[in-house]
MARDRENRO-584828 format. One record per residue (C-alpha): x, z, y. Coordinates in steps of 0.001 Angstrom, whole numbers, plus 500000, padded with zeros to 6 digits. Layout:
MARDRENRO-584828
XZY;...
END
This chain:
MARDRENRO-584828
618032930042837389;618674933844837143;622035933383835907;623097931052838707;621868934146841274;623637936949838752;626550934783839536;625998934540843182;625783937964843375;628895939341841279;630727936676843748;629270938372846548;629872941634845146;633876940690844960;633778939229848117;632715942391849447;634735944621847392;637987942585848417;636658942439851987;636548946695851894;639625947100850532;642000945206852609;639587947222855546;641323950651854338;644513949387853645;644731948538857396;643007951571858430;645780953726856428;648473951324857612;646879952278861414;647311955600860612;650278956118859761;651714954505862866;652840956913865544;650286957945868370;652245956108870664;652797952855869015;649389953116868457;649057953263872101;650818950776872854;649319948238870765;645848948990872135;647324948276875329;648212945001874258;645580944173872392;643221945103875148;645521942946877627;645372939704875436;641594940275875608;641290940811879309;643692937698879709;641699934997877267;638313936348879209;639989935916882271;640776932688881788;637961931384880158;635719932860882891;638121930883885548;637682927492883453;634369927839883386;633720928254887229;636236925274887747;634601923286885533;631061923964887153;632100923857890415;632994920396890190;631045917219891769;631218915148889567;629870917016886240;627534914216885206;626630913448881447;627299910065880893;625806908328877691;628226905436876265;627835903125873456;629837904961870391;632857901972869528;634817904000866850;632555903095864123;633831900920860949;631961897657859937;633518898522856388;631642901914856363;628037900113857601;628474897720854513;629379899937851779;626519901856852590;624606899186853009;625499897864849597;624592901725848148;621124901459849872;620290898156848136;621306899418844861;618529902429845466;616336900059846404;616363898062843242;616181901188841342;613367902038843138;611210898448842350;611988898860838870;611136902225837909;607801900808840512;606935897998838569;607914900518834416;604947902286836352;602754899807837502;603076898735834127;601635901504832599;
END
């Protein structure tokens, strides 16, 4: 058990360690742009933003401000016969595990 969470944790420490360093190779890469591309790109950045939350904020009222926004509960047709038998077959196989190792103990 402690070497399974000695392994969890070295993976987390890599994960973290990769995680840091591709953090200051984009800070350095940010640096080393000019002030005003760096400008620039906030701008843009900040845009996009503005623009998705914009939007978003517009489908939502649309979407609530409608009528007919009523939750309507259906019978689900996509589902397989195939998939209810196989598992179905699986379930009877546990089953008769089951009464066996039962009846080893009933036994005893």
């Amino acid at each position: 058990m402690s070497k399974l969470l000695n392994a969890n944790n070295t993976d987390m420490k890599k994960l973290r360690d990769t995680i840091e360093n591709y953090v200051v190779k984009v800070e350095n890469h940010w640096k080393v742009l000019p002030v005003e591309r760096q400008k620039f790109l906030t701008k843009v950045f900040f845009g996009a933003y503005c623009f998705l939350t914009v939007t978003v904020l517009i489908n939502v009222i649309v979407s609530t401000g409608q009528r007919s926004n009523t939750i309507s509960i259906d019978h689900i047709d996509g589902i397989s016969t195939k998939s209810v038998e196989k598992d179905s077959g699986q379930n009877d196989t546990v089953e008769s595990l089951i009464k066996i190792e039962y009846e080893r103990f009933r036994k005893n």
